[in-house]
C-alpha positions as CSV (number, residue, x, y, z in Angstrom):
1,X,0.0,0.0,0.0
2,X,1.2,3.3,-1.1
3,X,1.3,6.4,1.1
4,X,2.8,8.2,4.7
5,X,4.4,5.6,6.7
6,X,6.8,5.7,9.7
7,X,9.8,4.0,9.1
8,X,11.8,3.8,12.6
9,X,9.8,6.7,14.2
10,X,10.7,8.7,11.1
11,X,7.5,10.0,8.9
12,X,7.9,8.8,5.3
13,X,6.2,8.3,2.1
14,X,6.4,4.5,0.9
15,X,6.0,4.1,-3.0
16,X,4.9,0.6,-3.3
17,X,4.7,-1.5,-7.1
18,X,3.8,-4.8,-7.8
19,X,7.1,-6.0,-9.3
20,X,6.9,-5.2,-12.6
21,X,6.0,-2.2,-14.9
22,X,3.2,-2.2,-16.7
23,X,4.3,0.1,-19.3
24,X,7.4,2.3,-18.6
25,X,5.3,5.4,-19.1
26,X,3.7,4.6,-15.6
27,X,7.5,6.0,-14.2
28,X,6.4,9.5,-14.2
29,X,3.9,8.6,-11.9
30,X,6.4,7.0,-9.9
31,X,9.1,9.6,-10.2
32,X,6.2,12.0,-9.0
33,X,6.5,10.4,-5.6
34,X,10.0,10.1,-5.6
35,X,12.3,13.0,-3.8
36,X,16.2,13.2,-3.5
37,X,16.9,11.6,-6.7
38,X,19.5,13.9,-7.8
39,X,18.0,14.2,-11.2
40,X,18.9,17.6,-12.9
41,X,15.3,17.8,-14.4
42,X,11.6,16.5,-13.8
43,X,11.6,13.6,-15.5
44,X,15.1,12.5,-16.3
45,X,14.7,9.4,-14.5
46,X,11.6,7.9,-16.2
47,X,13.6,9.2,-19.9
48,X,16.6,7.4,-18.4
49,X,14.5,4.0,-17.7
50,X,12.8,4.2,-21.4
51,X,16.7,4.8,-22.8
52,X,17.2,1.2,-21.4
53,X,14.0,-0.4,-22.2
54,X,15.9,-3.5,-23.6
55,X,17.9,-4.0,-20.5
56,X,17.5,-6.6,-17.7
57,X,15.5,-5.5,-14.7
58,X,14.4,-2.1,-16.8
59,X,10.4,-3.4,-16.3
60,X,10.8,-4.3,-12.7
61,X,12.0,-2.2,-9.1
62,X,15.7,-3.6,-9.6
63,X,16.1,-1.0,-12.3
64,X,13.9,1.3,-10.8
65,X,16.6,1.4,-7.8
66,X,19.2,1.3,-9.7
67,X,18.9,4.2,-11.7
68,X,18.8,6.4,-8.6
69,X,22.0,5.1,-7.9
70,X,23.2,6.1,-10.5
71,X,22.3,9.5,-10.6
72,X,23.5,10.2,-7.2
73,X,26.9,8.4,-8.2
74,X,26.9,11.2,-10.7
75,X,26.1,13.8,-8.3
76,X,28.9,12.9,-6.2
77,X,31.4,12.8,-9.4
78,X,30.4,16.2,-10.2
79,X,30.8,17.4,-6.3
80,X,34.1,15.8,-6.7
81,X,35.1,16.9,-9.8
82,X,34.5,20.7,-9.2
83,X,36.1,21.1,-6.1
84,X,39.3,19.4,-7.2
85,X,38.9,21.7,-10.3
86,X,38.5,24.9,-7.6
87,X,41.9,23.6,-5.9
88,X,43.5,23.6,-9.4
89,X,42.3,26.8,-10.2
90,X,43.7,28.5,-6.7
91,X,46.8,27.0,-7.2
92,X,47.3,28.0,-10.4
93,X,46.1,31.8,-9.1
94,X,48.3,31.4,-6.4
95,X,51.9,30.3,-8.1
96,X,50.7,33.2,-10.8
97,X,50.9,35.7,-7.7
């Protein structure tokens, strides 16, 4: 059953599917629900799921989860990748000083 839960004495909002998609156009609905995705747009997760239609798991939760994980792997990358590009950038201002 979909809806406000507590999970550990925490308020939450449980998403709950049956296993499998029926059509992959249901996601939006889905990513509707969802928050703390670290998508860049509103609806970037259900275009990424359709871009892997073919794939195993794409019709079913494990891909459902996985894509998340993804996009927050990609978050973190991109947190990385700018700071260490900052650092380079200060050094560089610095040594030119």
């Amino acid at each position: 059953m979909s809806g406000p839960e507590n999970y550990f004495g925490n308020a939450c909002q449980v998403v709950e599917t049956d296993g499998n998609f029926d059509s992959l156009q249901e996601l939006v609905y889905i990513e509707s629900a969802l928050s703390s995705t670290k998508t860049k747009f509103y609806g970037e997760l259900t275009q990424a799921m359709l871009a892997l239609a073919d794939a195993p798991g794409s019709s079913n939760g494990s891909g459902l989860m996985q894509t998340p994980a993804a996009f927050a792997i990609r978050d973190l990358y991109e947190k990385r990748s700018a700071q260490a590009a900052k650092v380079k950038q200060e050094a560089a201002a610095a040594a030119a000083a």
